[in-house]
LUMLUMDREN-2810 file (N, C-alpha, C; in Angstrom, 1 decimal):
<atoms>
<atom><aa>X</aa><ch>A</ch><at>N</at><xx>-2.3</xx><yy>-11.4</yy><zz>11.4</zz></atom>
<atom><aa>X</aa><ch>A</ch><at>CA</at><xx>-1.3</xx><yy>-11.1</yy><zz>10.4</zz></atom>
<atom><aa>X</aa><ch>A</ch><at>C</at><xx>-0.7</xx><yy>-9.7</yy><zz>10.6</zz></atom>
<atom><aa>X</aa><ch>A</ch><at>N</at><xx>-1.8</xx><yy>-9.3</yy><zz>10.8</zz></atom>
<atom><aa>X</aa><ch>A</ch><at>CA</at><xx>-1.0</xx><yy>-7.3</yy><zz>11.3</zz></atom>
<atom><aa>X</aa><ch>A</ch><at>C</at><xx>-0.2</xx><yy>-7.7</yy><zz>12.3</zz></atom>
<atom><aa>X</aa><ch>A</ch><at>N</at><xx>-0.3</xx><yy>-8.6</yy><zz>13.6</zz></atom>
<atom><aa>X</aa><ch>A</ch><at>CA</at><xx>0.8</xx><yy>-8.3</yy><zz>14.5</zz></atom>
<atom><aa>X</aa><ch>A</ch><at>C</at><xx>2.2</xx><yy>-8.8</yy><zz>13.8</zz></atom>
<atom><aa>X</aa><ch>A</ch><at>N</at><xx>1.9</xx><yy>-9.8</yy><zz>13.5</zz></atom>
<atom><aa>X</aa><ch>A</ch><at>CA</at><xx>3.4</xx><yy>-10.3</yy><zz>12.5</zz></atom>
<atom><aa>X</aa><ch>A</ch><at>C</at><xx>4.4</xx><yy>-9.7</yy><zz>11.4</zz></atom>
<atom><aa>X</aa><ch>A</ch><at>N</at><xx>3.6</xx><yy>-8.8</yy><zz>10.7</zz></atom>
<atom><aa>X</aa><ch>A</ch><at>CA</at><xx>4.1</xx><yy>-7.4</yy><zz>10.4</zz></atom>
<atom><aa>X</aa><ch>A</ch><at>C</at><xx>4.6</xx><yy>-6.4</yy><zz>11.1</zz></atom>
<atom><aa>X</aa><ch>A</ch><at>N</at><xx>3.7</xx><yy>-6.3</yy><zz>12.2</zz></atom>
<atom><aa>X</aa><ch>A</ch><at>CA</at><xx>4.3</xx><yy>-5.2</yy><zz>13.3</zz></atom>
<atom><aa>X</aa><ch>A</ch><at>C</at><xx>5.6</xx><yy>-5.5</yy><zz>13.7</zz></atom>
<atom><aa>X</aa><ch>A</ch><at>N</at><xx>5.9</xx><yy>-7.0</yy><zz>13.9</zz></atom>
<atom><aa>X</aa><ch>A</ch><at>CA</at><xx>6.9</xx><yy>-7.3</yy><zz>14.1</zz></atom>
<atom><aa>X</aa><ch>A</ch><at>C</at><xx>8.3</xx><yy>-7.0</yy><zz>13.5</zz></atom>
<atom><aa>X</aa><ch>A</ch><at>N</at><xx>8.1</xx><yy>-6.9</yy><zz>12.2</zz></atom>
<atom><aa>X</aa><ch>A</ch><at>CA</at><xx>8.8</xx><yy>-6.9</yy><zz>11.6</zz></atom>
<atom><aa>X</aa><ch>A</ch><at>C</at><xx>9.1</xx><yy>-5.2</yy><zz>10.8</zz></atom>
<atom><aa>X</aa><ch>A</ch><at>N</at><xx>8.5</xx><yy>-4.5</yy><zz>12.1</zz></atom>
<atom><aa>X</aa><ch>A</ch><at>CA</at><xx>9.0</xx><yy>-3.2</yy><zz>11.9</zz></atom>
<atom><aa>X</aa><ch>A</ch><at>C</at><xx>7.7</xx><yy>-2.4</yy><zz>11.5</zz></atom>
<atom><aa>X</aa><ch>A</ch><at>N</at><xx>6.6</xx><yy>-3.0</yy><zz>10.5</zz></atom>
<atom><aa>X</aa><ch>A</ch><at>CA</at><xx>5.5</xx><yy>-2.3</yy><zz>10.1</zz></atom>
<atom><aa>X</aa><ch>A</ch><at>C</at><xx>4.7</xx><yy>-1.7</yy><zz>11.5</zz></atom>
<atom><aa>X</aa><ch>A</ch><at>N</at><xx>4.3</xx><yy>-0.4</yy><zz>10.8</zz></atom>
<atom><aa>X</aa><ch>A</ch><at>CA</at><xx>3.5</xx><yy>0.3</yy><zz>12.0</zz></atom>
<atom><aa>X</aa><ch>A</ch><at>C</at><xx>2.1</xx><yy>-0.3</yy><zz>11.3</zz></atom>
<atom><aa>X</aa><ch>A</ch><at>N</at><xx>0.8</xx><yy>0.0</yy><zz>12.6</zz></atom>
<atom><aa>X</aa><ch>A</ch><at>CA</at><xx>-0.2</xx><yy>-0.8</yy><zz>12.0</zz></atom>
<atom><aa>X</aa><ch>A</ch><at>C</at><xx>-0.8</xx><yy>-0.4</yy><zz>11.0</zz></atom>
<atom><aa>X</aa><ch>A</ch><at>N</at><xx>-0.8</xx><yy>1.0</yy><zz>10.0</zz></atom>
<atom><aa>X</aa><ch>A</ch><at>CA</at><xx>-1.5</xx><yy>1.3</yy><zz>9.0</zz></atom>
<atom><aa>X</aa><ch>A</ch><at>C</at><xx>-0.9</xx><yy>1.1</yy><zz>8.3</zz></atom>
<atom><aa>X</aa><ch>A</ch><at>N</at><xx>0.4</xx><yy>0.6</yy><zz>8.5</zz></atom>
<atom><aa>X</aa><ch>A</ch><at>CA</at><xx>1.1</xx><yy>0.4</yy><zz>7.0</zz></atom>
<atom><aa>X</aa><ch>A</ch><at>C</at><xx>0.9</xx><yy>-1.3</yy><zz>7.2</zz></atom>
<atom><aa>X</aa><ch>A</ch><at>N</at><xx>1.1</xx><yy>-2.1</yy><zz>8.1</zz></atom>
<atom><aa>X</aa><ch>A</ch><at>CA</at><xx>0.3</xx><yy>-3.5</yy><zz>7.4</zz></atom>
<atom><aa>X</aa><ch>A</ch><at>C</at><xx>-1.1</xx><yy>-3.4</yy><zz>7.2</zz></atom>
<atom><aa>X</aa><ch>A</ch><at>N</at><xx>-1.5</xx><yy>-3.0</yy><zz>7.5</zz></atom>
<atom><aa>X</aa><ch>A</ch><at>CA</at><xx>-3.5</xx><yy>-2.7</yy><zz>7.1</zz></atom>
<atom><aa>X</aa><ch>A</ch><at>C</at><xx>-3.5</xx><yy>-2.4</yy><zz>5.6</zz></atom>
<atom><aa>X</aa><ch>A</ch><at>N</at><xx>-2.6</xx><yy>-1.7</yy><zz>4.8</zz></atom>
<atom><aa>X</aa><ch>A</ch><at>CA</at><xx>-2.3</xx><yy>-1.2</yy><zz>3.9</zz></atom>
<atom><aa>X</aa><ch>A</ch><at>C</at><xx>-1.3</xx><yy>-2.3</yy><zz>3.0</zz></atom>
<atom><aa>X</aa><ch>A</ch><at>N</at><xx>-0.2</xx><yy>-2.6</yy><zz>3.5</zz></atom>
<atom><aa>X</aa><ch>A</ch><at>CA</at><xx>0.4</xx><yy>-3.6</yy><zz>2.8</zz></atom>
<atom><aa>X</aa><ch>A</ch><at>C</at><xx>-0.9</xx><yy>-4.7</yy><zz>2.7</zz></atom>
<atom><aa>X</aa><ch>A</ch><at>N</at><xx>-1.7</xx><yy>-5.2</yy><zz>3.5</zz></atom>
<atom><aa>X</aa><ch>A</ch><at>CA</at><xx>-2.5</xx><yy>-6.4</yy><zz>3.8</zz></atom>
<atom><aa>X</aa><ch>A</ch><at>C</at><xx>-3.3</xx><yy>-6.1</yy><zz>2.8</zz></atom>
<atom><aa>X</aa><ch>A</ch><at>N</at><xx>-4.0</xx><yy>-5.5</yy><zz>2.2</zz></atom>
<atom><aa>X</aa><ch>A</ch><at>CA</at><xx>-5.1</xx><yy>-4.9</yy><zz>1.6</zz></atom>
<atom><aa>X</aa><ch>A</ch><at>C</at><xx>-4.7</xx><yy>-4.6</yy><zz>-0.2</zz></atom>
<atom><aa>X</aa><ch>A</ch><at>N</at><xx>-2.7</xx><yy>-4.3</yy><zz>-0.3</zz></atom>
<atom><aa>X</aa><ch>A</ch><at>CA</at><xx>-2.8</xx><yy>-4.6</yy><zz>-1.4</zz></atom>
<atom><aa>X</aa><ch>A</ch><at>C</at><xx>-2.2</xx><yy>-5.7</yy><zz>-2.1</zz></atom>
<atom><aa>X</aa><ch>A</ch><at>N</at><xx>-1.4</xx><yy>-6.6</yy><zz>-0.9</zz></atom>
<atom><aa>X</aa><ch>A</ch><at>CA</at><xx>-1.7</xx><yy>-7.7</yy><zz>-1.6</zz></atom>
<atom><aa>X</aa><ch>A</ch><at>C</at><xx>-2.6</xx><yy>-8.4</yy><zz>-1.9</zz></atom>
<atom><aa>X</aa><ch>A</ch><at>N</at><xx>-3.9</xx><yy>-8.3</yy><zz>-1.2</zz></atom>
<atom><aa>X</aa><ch>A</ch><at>CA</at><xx>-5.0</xx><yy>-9.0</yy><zz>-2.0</zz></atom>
<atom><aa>X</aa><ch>A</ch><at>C</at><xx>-5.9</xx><yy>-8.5</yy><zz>-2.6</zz></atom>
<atom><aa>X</aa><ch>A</ch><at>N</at><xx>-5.1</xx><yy>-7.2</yy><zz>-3.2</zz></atom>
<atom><aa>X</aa><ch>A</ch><at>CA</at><xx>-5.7</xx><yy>-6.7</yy><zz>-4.6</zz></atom>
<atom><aa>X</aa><ch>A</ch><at>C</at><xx>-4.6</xx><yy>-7.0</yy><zz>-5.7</zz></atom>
<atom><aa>X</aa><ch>A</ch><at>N</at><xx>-3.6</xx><yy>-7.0</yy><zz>-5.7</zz></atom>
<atom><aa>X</aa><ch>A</ch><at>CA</at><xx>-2.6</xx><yy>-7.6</yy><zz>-6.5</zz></atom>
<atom><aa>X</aa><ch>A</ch><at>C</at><xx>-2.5</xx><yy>-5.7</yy><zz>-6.8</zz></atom>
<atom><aa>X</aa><ch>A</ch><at>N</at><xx>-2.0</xx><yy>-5.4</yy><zz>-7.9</zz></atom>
<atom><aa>X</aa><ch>A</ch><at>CA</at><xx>-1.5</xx><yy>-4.3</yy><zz>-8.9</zz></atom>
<atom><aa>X</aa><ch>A</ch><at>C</at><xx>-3.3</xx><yy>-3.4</yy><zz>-8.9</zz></atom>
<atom><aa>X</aa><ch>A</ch><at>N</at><xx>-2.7</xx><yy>-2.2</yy><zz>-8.2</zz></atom>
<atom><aa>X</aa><ch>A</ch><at>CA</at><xx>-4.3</xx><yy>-1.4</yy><zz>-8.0</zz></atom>
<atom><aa>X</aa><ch>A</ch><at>C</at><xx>-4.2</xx><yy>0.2</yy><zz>-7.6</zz></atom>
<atom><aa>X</aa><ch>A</ch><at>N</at><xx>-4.6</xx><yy>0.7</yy><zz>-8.4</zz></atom>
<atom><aa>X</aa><ch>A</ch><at>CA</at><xx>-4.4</xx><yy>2.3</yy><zz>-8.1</zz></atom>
<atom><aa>X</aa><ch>A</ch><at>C</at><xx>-4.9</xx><yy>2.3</yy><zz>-6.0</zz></atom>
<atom><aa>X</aa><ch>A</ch><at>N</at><xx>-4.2</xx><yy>4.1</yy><zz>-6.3</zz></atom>
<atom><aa>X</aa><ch>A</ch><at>CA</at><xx>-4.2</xx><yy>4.3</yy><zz>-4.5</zz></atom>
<atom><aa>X</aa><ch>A</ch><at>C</at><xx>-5.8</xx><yy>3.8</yy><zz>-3.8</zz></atom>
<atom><aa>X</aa><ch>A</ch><at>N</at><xx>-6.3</xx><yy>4.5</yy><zz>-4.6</zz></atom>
<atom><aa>X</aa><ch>A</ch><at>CA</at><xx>-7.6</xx><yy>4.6</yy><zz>-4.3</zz></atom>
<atom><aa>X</aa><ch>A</ch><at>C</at><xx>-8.3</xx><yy>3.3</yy><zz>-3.9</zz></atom>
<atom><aa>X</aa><ch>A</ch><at>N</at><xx>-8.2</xx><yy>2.0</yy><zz>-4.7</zz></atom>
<atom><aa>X</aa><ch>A</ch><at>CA</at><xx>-8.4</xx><yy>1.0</yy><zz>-4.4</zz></atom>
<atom><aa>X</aa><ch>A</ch><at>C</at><xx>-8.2</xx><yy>0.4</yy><zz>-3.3</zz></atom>
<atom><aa>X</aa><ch>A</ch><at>N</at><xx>-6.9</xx><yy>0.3</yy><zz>-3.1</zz></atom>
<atom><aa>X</aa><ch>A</ch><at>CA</at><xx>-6.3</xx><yy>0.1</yy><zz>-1.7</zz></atom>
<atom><aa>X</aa><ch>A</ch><at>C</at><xx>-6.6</xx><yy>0.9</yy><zz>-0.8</zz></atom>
<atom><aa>X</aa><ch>A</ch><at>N</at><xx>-6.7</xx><yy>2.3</yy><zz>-0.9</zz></atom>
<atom><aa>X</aa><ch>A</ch><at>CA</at><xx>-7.3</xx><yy>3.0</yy><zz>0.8</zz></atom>
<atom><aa>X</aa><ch>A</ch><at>C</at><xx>-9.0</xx><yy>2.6</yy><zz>0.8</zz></atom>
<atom><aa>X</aa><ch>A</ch><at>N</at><xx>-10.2</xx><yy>1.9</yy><zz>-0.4</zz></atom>
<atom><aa>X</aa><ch>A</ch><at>CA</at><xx>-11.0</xx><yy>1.5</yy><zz>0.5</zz></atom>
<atom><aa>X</aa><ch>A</ch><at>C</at><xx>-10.7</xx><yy>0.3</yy><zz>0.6</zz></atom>
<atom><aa>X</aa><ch>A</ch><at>N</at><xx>-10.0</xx><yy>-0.6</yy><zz>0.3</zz></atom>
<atom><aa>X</aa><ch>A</ch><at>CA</at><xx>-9.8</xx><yy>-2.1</yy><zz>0.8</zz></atom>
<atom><aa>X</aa><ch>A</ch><at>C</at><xx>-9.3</xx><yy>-1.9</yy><zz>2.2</zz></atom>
<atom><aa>X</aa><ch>A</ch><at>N</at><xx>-8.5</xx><yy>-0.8</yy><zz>2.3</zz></atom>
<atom><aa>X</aa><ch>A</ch><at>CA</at><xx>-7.6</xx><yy>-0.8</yy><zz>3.5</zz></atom>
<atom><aa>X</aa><ch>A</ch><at>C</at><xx>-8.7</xx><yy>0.1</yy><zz>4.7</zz></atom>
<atom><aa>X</aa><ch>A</ch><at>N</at><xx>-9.8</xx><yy>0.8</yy><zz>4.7</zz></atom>
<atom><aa>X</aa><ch>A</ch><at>CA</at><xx>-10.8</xx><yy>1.5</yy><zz>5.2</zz></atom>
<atom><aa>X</aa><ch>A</ch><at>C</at><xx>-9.7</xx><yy>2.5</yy><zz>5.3</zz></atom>
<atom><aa>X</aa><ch>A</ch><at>N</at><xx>-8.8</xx><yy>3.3</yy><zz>4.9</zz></atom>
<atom><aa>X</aa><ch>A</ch><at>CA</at><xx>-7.8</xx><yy>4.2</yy><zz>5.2</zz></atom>
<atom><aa>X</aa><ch>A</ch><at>C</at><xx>-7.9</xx><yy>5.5</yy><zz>4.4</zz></atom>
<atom><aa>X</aa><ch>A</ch><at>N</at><xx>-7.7</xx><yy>6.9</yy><zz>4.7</zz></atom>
<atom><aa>X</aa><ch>A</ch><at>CA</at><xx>-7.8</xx><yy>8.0</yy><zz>3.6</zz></atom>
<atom><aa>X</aa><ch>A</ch><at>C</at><xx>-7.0</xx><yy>7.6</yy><zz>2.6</zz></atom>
<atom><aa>X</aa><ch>A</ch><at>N</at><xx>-7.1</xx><yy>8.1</yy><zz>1.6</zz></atom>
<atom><aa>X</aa><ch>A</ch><at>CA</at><xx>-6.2</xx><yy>8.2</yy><zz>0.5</zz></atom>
<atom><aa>X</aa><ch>A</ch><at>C</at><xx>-5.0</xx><yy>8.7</yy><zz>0.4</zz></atom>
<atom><aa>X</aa><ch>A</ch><at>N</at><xx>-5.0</xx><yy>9.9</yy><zz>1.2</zz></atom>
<atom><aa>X</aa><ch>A</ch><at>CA</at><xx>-3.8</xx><yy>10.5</yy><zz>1.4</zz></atom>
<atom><aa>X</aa><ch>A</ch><at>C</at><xx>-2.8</xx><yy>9.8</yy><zz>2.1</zz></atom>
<atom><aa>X</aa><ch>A</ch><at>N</at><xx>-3.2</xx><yy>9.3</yy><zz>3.1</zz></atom>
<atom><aa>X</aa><ch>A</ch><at>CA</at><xx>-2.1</xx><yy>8.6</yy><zz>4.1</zz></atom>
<atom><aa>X</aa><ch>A</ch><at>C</at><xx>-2.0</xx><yy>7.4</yy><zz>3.0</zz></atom>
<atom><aa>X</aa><ch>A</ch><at>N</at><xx>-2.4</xx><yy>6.5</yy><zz>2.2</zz></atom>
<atom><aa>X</aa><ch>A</ch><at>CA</at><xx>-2.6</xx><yy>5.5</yy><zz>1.2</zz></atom>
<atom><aa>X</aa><ch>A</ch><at>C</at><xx>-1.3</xx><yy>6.1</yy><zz>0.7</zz></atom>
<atom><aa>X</aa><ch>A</ch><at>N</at><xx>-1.2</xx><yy>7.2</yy><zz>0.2</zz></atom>
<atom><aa>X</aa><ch>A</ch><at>CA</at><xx>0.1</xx><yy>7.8</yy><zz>-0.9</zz></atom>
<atom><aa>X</aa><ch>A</ch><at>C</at><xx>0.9</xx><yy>7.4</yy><zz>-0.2</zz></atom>
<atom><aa>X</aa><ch>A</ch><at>N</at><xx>1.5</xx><yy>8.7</yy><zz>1.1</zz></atom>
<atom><aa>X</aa><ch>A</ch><at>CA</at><xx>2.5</xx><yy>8.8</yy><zz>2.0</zz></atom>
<atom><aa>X</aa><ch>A</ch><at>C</at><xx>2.9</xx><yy>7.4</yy><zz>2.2</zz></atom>
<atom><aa>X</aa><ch>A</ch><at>N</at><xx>2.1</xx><yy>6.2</yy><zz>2.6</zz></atom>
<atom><aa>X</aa><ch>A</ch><at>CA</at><xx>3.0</xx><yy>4.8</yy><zz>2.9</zz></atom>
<atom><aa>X</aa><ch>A</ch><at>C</at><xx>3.2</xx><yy>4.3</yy><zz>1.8</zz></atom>
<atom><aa>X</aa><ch>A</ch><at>N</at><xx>2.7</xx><yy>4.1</yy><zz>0.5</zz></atom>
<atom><aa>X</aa><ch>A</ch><at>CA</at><xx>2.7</xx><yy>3.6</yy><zz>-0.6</zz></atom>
<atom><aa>X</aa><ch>A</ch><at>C</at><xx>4.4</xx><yy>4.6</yy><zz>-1.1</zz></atom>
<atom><aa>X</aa><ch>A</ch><at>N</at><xx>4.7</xx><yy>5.5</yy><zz>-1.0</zz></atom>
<atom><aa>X</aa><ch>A</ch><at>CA</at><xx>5.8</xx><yy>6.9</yy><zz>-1.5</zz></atom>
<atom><aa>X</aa><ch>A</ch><at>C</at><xx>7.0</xx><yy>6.1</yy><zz>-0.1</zz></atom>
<atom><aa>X</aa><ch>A</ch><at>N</at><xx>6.8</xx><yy>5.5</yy><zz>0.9</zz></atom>
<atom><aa>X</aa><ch>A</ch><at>CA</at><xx>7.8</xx><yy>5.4</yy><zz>1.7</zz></atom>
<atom><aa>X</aa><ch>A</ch><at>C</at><xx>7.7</xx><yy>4.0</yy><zz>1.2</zz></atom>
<atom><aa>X</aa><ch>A</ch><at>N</at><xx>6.8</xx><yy>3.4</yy><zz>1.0</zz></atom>
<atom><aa>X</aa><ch>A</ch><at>CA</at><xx>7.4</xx><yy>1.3</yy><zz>0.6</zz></atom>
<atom><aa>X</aa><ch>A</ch><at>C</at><xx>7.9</xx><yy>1.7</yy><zz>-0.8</zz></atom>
<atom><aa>X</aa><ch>A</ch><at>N</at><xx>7.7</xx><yy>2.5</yy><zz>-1.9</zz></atom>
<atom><aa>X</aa><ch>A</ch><at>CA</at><xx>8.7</xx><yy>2.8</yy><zz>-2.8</zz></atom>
<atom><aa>X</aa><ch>A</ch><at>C</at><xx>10.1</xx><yy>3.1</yy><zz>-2.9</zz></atom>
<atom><aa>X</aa><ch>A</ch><at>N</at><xx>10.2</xx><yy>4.2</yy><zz>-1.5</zz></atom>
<atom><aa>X</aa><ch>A</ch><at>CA</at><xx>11.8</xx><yy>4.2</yy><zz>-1.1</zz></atom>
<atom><aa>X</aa><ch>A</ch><at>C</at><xx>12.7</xx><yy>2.9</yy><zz>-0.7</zz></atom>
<atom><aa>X</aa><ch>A</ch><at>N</at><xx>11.5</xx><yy>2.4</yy><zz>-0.3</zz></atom>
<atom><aa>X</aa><ch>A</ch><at>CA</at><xx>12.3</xx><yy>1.1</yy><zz>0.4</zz></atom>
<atom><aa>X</aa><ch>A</ch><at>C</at><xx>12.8</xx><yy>-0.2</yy><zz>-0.3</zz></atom>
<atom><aa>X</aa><ch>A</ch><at>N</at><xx>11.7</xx><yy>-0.5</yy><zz>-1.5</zz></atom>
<atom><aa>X</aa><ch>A</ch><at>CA</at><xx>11.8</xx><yy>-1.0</yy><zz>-2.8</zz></atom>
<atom><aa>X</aa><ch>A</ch><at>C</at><xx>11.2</xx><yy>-1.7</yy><zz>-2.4</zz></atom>
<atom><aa>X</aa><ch>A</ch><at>N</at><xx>9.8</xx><yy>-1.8</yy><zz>-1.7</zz></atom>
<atom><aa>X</aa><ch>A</ch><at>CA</at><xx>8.8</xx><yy>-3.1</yy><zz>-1.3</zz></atom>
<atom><aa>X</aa><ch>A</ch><at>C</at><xx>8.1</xx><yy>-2.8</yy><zz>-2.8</zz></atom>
<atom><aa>X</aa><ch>A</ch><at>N</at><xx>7.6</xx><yy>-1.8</yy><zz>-3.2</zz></atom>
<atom><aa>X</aa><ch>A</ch><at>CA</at><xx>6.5</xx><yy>-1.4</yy><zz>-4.3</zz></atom>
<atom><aa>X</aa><ch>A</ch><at>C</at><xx>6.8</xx><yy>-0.8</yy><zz>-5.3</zz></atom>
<atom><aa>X</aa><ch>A</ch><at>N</at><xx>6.3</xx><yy>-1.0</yy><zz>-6.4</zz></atom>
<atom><aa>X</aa><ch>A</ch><at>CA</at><xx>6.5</xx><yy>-0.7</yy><zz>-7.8</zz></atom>
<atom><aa>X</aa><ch>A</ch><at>C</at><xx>5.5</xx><yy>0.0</yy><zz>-8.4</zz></atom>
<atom><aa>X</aa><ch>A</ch><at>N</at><xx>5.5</xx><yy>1.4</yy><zz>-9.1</zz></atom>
<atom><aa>X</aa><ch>A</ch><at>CA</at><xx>4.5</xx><yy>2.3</yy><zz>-9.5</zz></atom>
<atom><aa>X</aa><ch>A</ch><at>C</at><xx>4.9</xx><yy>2.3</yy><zz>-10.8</zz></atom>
<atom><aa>X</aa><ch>A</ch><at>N</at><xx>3.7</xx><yy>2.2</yy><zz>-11.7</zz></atom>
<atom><aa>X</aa><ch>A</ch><at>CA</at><xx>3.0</xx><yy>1.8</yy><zz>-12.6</zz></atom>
<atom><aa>X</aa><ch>A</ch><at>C</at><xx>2.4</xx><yy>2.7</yy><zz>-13.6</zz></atom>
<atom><aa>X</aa><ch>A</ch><at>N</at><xx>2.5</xx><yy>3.4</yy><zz>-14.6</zz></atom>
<atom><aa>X</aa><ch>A</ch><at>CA</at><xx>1.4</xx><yy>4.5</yy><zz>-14.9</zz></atom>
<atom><aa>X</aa><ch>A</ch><at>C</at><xx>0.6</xx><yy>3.6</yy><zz>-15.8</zz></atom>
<atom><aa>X</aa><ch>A</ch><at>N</at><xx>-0.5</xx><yy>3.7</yy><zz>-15.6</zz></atom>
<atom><aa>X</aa><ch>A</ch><at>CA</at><xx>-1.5</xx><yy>3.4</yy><zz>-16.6</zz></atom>
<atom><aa>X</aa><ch>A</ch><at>C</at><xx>-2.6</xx><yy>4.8</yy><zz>-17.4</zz></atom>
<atom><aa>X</aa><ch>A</ch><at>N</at><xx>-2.7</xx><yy>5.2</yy><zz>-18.3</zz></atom>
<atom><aa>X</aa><ch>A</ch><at>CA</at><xx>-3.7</xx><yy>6.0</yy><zz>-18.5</zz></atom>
<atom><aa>X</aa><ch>A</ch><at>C</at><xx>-3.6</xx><yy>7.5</yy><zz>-17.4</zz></atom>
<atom><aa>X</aa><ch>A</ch><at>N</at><xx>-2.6</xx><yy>7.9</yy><zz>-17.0</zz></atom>
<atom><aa>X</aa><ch>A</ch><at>CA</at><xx>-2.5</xx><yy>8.7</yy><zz>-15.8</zz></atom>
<atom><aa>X</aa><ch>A</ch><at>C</at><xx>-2.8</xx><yy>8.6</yy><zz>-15.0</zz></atom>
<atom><aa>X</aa><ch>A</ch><at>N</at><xx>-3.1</xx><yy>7.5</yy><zz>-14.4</zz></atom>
<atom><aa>X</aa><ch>A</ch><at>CA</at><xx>-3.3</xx><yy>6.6</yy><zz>-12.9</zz></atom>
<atom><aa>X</aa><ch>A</ch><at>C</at><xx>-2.0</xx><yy>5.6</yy><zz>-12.5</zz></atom>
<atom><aa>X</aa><ch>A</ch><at>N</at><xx>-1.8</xx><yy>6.4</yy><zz>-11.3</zz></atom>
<atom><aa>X</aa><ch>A</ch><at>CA</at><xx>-0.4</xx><yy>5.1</yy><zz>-11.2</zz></atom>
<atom><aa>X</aa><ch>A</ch><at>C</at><xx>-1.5</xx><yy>4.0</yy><zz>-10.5</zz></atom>
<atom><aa>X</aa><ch>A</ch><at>N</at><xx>-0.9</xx><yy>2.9</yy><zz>-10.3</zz></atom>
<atom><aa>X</aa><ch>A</ch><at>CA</at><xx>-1.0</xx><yy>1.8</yy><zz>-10.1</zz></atom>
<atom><aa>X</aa><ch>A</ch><at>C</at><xx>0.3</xx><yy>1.0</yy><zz>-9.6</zz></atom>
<atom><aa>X</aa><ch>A</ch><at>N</at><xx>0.5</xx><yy>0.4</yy><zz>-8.2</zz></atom>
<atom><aa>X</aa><ch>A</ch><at>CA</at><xx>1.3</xx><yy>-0.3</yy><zz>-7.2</zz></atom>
<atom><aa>X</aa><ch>A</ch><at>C</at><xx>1.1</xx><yy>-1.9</yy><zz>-7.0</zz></atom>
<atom><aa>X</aa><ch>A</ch><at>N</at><xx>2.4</xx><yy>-2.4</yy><zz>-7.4</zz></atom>
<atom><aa>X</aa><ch>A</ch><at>CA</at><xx>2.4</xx><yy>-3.6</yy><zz>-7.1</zz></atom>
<atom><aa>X</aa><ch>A</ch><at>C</at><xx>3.3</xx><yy>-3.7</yy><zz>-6.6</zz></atom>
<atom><aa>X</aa><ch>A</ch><at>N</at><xx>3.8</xx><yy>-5.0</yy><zz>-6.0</zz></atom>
<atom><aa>X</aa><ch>A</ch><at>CA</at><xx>4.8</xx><yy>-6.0</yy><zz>-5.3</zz></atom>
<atom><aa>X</aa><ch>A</ch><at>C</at><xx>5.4</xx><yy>-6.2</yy><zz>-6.5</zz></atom>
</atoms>
């Protein structure tokens, strides 16, 4: 599935990272960078550029954002 993504422009930590939150559905960063085995920080930075792009939607809950599709 990562190569199929790659294809389609994703570099590989960002589908490891898209892959990881669609099958958490709507989930703070955190969640997704250990689903994704990825730092948290790099978690933001692709999560802040699929927001530019309008793949992802941020969320505040309780002063926790939270990302969905």
């Amino acid at each position: 599935m990562i190569e199929i993504l790659q294809q389609y422009g994703f570099t590989e930590k960002e589908a490891k990272i898209y892959l990881a939150w669609l099958e958490l559905g709507s989930a703070p960063a955190s969640s997704i960078a250990r689903q994704a085995n990825e730092i948290r920080s790099t978690v933001y930075s692709i999560l802040k550029e699929f927001k530019k792009q309008g793949i992802v939607q941020e969320i505040k809950r309780k002063e926790v954002s939270y990302f969905s599709v």
